[in-house]
N, CA, C and O atoms as a Tripos MOL2 file, in Angstrom:
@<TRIPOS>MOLECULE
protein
  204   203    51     0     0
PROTEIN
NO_CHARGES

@<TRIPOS>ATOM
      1 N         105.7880  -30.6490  -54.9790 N.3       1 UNK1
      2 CA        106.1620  -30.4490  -53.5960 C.3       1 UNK1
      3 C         106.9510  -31.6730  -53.1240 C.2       1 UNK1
      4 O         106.5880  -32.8300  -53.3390 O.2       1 UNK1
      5 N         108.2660  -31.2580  -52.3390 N.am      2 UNK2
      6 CA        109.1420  -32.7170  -52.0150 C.3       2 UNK2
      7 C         108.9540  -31.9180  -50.6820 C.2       2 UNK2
      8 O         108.9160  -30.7480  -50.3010 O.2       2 UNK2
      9 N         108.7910  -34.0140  -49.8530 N.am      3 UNK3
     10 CA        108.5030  -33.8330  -48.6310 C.3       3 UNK3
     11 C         109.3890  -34.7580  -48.2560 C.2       3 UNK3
     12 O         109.3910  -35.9570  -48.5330 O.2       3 UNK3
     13 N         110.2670  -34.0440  -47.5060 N.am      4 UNK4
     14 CA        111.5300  -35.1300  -46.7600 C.3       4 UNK4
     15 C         111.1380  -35.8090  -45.0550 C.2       4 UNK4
     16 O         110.5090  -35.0260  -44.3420 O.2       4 UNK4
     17 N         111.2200  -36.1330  -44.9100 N.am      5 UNK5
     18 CA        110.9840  -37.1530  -43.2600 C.3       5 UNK5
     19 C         112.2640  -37.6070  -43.0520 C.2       5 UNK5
     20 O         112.7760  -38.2800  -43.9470 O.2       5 UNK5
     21 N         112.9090  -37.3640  -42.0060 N.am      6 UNK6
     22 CA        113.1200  -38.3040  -41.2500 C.3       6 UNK6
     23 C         112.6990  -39.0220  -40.0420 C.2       6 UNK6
     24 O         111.7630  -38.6100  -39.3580 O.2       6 UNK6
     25 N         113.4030  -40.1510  -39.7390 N.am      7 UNK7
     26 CA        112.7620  -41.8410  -38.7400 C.3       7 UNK7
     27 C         113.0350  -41.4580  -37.2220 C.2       7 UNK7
     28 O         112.6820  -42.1860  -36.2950 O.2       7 UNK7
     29 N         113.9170  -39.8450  -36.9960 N.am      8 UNK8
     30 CA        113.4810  -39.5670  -35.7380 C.3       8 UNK8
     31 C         112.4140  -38.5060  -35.1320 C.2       8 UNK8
     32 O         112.1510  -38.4320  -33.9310 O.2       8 UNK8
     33 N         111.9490  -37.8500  -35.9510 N.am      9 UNK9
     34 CA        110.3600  -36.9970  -35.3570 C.3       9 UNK9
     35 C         109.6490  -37.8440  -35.7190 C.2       9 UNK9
     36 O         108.5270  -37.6180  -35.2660 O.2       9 UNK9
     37 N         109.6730  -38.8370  -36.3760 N.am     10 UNK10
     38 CA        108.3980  -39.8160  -36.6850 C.3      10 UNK10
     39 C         108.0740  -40.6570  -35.6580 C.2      10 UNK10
     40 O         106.9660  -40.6740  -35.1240 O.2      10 UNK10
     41 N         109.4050  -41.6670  -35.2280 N.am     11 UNK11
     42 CA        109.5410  -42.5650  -34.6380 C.3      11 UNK11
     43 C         108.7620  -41.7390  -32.9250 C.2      11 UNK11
     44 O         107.8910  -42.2090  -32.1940 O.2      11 UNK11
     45 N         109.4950  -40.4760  -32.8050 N.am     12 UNK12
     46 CA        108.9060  -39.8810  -31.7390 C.3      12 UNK12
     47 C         107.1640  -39.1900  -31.4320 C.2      12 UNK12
     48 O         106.6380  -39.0800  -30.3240 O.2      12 UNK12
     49 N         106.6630  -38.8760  -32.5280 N.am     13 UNK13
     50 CA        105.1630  -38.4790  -32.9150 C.3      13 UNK13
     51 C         104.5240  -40.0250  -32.2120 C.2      13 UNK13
     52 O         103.7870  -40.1260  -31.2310 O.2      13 UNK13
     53 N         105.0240  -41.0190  -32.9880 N.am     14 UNK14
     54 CA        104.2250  -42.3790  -32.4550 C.3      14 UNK14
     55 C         104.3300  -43.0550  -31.2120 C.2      14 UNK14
     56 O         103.6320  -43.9990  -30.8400 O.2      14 UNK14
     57 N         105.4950  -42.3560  -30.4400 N.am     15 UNK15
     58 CA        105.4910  -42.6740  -29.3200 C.3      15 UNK15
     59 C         104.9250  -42.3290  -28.3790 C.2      15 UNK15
     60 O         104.6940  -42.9500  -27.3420 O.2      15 UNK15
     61 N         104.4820  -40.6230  -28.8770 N.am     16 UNK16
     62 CA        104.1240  -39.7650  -28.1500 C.3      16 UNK16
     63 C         102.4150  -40.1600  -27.8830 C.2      16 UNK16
     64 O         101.7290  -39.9710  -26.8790 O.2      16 UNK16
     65 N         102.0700  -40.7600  -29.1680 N.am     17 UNK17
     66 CA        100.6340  -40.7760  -29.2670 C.3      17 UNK17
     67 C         100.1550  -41.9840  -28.5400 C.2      17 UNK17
     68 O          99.0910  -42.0260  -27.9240 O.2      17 UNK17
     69 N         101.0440  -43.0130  -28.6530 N.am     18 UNK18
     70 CA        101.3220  -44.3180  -27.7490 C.3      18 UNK18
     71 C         100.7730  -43.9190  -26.1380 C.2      18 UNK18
     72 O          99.7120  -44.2530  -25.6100 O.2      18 UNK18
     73 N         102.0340  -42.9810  -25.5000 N.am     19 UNK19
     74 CA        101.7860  -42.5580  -24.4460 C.3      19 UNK19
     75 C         100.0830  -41.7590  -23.8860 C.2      19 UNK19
     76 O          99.4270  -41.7290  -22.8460 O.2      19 UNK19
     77 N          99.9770  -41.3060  -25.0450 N.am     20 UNK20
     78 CA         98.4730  -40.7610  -24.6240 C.3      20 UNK20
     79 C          97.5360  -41.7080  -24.4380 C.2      20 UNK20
     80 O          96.6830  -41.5010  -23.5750 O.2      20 UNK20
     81 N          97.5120  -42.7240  -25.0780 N.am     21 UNK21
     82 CA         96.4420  -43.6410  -25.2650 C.3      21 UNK21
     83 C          96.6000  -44.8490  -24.2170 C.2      21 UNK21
     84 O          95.7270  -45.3610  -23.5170 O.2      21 UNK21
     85 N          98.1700  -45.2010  -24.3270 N.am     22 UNK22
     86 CA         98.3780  -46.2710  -22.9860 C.3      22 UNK22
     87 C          99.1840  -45.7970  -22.1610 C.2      22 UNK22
     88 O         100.3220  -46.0680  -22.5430 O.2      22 UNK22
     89 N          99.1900  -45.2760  -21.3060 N.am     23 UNK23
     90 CA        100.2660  -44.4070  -20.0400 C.3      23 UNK23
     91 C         101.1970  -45.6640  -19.5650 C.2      23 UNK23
     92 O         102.3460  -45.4590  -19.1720 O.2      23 UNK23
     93 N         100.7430  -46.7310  -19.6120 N.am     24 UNK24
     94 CA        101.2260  -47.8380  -18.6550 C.3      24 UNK24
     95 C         102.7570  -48.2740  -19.9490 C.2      24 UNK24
     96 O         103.7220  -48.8660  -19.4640 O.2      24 UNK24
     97 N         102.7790  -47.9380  -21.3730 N.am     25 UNK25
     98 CA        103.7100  -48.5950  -22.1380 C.3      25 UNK25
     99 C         104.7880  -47.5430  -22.0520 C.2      25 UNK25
    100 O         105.7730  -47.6990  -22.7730 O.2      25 UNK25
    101 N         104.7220  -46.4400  -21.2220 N.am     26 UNK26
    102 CA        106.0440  -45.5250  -21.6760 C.3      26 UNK26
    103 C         107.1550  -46.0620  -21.3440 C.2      26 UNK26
    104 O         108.1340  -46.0260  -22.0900 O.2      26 UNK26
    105 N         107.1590  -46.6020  -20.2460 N.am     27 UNK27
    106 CA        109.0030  -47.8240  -20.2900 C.3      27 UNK27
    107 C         108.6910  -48.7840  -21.3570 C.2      27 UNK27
    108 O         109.0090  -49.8420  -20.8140 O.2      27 UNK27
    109 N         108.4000  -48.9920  -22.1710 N.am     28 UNK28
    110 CA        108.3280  -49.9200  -23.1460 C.3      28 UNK28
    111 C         108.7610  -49.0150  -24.1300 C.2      28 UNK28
    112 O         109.8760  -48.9870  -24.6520 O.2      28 UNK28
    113 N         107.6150  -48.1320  -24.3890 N.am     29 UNK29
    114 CA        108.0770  -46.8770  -25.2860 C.3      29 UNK29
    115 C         109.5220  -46.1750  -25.4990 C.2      29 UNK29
    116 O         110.0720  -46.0280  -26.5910 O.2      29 UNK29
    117 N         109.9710  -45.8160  -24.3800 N.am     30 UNK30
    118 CA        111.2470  -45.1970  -23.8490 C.3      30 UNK30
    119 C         112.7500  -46.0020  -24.3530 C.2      30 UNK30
    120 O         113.8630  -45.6430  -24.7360 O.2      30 UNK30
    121 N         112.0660  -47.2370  -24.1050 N.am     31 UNK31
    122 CA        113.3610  -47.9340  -24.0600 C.3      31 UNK31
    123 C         113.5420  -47.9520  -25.7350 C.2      31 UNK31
    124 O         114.5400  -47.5180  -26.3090 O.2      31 UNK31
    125 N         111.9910  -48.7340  -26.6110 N.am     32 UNK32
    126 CA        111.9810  -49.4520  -28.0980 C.3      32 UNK32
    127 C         112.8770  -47.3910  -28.4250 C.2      32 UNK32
    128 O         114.0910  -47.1890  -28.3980 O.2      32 UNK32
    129 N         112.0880  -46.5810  -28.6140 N.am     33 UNK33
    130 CA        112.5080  -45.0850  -29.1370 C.3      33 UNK33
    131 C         114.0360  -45.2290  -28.9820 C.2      33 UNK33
    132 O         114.7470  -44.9190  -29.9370 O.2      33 UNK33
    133 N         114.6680  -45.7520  -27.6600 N.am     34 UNK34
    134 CA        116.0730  -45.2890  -27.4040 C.3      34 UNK34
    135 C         116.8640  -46.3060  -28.3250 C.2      34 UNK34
    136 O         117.7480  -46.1350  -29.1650 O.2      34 UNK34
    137 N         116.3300  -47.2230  -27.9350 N.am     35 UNK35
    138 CA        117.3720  -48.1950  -29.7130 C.3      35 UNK35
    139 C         116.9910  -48.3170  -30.3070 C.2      35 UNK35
    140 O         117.5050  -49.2290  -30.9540 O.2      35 UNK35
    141 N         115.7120  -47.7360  -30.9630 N.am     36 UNK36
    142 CA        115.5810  -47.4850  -32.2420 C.3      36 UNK36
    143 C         116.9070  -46.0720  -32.7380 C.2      36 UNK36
    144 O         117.9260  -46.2910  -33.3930 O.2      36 UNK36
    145 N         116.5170  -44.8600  -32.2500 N.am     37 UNK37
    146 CA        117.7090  -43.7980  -32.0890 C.3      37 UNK37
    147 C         119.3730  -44.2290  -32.2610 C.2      37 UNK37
    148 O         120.2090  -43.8410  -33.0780 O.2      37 UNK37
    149 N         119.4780  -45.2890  -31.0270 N.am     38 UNK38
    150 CA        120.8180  -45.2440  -31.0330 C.3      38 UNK38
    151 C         121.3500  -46.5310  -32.0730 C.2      38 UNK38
    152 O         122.5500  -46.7780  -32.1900 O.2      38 UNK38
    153 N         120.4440  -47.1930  -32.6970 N.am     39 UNK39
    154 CA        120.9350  -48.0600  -33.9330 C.3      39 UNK39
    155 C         120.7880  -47.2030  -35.4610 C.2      39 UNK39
    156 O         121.4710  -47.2900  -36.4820 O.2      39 UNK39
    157 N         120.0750  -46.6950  -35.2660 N.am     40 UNK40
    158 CA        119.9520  -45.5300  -36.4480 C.3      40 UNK40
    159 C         121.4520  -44.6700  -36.5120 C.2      40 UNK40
    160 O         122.1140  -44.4850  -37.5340 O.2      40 UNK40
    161 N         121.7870  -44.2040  -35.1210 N.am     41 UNK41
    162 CA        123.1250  -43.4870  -35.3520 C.3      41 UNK41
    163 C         124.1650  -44.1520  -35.5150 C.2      41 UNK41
    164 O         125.0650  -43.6680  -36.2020 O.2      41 UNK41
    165 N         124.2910  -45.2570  -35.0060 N.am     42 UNK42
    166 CA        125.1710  -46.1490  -35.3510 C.3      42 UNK42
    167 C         125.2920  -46.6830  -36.9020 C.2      42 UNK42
    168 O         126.3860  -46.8880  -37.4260 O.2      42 UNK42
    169 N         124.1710  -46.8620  -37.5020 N.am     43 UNK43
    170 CA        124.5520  -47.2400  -38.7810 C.3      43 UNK43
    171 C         123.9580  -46.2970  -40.0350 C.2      43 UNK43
    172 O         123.5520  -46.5440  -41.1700 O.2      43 UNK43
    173 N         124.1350  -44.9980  -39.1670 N.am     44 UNK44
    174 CA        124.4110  -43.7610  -40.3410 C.3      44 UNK44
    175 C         122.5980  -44.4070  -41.1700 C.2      44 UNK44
    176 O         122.6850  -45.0310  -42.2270 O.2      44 UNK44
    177 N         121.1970  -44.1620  -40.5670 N.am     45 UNK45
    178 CA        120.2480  -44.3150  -40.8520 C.3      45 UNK45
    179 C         119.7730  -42.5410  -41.3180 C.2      45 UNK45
    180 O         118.5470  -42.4290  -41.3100 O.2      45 UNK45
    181 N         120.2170  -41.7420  -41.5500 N.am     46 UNK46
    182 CA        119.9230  -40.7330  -42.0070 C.3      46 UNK46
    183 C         119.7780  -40.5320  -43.7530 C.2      46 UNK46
    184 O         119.3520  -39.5800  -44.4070 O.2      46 UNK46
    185 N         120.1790  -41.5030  -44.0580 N.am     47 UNK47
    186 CA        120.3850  -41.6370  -45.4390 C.3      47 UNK47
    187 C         118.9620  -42.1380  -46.2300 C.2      47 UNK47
    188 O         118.9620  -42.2500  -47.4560 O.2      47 UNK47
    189 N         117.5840  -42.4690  -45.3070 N.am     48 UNK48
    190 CA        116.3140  -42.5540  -45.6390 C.3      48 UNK48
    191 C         115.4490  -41.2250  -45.9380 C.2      48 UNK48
    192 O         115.3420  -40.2400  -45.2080 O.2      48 UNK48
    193 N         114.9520  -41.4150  -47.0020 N.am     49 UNK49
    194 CA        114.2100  -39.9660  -47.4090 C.3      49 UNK49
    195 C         112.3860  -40.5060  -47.8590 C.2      49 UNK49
    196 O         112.0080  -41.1050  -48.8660 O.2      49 UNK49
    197 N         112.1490  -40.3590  -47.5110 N.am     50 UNK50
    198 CA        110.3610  -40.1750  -48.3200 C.3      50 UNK50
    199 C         110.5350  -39.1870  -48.9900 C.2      50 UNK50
    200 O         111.1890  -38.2010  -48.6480 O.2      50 UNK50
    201 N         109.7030  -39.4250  -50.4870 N.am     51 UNK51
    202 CA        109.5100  -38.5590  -51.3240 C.3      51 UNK51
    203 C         108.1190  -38.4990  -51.7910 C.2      51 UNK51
    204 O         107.7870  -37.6680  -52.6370 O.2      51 UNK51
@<TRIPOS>BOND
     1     1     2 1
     2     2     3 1
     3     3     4 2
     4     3     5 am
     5     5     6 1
     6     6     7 1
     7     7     8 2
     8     7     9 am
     9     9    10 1
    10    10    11 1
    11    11    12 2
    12    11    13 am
    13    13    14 1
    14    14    15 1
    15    15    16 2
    16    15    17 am
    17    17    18 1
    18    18    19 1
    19    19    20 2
    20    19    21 am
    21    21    22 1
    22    22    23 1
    23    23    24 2
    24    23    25 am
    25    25    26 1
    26    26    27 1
    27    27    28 2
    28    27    29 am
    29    29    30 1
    30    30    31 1
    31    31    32 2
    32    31    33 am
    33    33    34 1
    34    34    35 1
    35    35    36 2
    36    35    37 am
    37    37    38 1
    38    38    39 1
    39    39    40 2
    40    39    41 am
    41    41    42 1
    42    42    43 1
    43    43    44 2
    44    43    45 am
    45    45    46 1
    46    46    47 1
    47    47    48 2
    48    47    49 am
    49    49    50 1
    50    50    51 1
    51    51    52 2
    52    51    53 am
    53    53    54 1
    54    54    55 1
    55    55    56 2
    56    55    57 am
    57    57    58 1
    58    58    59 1
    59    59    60 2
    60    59    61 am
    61    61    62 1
    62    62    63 1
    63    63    64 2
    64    63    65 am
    65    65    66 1
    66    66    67 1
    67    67    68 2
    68    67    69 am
    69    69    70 1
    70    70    71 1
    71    71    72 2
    72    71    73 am
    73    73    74 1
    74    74    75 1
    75    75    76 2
    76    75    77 am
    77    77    78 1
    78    78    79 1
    79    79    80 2
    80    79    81 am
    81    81    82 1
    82    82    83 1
    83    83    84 2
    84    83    85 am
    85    85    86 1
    86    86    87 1
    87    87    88 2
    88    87    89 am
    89    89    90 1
    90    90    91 1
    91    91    92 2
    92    91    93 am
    93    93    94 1
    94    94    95 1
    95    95    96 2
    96    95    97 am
    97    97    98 1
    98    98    99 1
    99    99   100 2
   100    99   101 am
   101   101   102 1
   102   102   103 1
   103   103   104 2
   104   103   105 am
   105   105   106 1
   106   106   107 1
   107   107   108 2
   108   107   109 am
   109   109   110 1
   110   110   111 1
   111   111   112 2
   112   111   113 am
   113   113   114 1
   114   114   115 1
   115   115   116 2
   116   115   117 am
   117   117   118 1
   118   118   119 1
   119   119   120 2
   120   119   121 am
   121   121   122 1
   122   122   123 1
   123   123   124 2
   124   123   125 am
   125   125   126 1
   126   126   127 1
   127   127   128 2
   128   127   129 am
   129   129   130 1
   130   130   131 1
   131   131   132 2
   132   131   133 am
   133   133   134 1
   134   134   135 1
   135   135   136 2
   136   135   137 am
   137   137   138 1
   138   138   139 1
   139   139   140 2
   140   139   141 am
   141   141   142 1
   142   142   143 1
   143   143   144 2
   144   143   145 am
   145   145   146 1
   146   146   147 1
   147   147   148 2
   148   147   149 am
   149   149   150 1
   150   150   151 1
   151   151   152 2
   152   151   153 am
   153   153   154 1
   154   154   155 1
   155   155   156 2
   156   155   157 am
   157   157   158 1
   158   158   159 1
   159   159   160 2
   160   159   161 am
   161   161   162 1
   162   162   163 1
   163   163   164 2
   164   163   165 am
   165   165   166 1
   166   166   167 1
   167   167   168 2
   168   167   169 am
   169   169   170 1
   170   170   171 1
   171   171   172 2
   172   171   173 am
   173   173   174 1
   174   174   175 1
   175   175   176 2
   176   175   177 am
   177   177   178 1
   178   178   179 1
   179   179   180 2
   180   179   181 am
   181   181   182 1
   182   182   183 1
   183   183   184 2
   184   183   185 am
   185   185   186 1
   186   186   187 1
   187   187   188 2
   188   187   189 am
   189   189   190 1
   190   190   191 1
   191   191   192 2
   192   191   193 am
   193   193   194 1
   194   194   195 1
   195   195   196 2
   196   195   197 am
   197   197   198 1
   198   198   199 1
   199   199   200 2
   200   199   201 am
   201   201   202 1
   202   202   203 1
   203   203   204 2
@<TRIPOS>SUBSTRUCTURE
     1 UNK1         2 RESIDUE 1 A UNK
     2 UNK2         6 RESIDUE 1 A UNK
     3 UNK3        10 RESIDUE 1 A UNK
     4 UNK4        14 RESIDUE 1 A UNK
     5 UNK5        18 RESIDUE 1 A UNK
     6 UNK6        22 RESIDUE 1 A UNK
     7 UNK7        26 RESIDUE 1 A UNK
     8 UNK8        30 RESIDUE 1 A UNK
     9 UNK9        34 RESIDUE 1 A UNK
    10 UNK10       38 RESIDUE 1 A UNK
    11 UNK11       42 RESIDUE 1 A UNK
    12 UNK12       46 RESIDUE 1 A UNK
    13 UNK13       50 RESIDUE 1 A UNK
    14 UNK14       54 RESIDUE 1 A UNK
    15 UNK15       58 RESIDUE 1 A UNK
    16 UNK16       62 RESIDUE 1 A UNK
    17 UNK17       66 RESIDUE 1 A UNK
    18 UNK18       70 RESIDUE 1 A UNK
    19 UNK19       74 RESIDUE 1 A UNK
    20 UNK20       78 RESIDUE 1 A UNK
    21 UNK21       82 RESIDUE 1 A UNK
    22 UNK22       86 RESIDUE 1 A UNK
    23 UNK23       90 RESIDUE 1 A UNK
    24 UNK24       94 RESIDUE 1 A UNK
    25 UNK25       98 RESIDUE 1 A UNK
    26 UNK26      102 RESIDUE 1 A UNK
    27 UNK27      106 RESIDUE 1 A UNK
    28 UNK28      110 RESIDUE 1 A UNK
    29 UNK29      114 RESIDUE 1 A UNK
    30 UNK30      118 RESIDUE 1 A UNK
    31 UNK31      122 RESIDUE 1 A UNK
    32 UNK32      126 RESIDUE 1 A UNK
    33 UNK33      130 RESIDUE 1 A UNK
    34 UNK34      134 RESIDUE 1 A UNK
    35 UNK35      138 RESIDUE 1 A UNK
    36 UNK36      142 RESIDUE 1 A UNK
    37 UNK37      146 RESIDUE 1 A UNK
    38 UNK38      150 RESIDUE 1 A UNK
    39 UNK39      154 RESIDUE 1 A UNK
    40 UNK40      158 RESIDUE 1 A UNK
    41 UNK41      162 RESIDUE 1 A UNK
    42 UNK42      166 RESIDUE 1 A UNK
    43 UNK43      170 RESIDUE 1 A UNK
    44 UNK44      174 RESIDUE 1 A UNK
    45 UNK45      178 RESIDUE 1 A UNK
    46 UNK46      182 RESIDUE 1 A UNK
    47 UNK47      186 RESIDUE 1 A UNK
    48 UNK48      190 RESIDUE 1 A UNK
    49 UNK49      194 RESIDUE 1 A UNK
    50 UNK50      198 RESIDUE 1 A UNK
    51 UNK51      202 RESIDUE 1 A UNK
């Protein structure tokens, strides 16, 4: 069985779970998720696979 991931439903699952547990970090959350995202697209980060 091959199991592919990518670093943006992941990156977002942990944010999400973040938010449940500390309500007070979602501007912290919001912001780290958004450049994490927009440095990933910028340097063509799709090219990571888990196997």
């Amino acid at each position: 069985m091959n199991l592919t991931l990518t670093i943006g439903p992941v990156v977002s699952l942990i944010a999400g779970i973040l938010i449940l547990v500390m309500p007070r970090l979602l501007n912290y959350i919001v912001a780290a998720y958004l450049i994490i995202i927009g440095l990933v697209g910028l340097f063509g980060g799709g090219n990571f696979h888990v196997r």
